[in-house]
N, C-alpha and C positions, 0 to 999 in steps of 0.2 A: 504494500500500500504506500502510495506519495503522503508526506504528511501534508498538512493545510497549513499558510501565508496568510498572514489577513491584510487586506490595506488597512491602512491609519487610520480610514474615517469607518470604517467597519464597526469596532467597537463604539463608537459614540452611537451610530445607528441603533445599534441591541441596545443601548443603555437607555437613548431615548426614549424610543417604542417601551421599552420595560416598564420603564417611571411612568408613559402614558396611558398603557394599559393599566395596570398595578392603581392610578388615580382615579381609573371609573370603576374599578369593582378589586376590590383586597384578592391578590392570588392570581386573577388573569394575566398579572404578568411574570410570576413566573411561569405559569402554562403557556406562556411567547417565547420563554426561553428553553422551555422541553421542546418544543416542536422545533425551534432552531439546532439546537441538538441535534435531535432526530434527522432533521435534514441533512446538515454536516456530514453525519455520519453514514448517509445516504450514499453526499457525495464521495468522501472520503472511500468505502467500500466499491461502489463504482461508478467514476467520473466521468463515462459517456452514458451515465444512463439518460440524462437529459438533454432536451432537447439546442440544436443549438441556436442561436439567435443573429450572430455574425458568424464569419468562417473561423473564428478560433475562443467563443464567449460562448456557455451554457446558461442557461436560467432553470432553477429550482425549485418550484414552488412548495411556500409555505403553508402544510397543511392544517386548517381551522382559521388561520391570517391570512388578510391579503397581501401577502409580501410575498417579495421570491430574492433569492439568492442567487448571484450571476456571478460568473467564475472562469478562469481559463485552464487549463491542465498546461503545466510547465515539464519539459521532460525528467525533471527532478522535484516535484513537489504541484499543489494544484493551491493556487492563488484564489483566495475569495476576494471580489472587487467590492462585492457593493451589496448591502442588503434593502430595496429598493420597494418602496410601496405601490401595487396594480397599477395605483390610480394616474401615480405620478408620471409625466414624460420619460422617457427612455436617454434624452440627451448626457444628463450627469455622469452617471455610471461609465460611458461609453469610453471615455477619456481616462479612465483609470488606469494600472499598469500592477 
């Protein structure tokens, strides 16, 4: 298995979504952060299983959230860029590395 890379702005994303879930109802966010988890580990066990989005970026989607997790597989490790909400435009993420 490749281990996982996270960009920078990754972690502020989970932390965010956490605090905003977790503010409308005690607990739902850490149930944001099992299901991110659970994703990861998805990817992490098999990183083409998703579909891809540009010729070298996958998206993940988060089960029970509307997020998804988009990511590249590097040939030594697989890079999570951006954990990114449905709703939002696509542009942000894209520029990541």
């Amino acid at each position: 298995m490749l281990p996982l890379t996270y960009h920078r702005y990754y972690p502020k994303e989970a932390d965010y979504y956490f605090r905003w879930y977790q503010a409308r109802l005690p607990g739902l966010g850490k149930e944001f952060l099992d299901e991110l988890s659970i994703t990861l580990a998805e990817i992490e066990a098999n990183p083409t299983r998703f579909a891809l989005v540009t010729p070298t970026i996958r998206q993940a989607p988060v089960n029970r959230f509307p997020f998804s997790i988009f990511y590249r597989i590097k040939p030594d490790r697989i890079r999570i860029l951006a954990l990114w909400h449905n709703k939002r435009g696509s542009l942000g993420w894209k520029y990541r590395r």
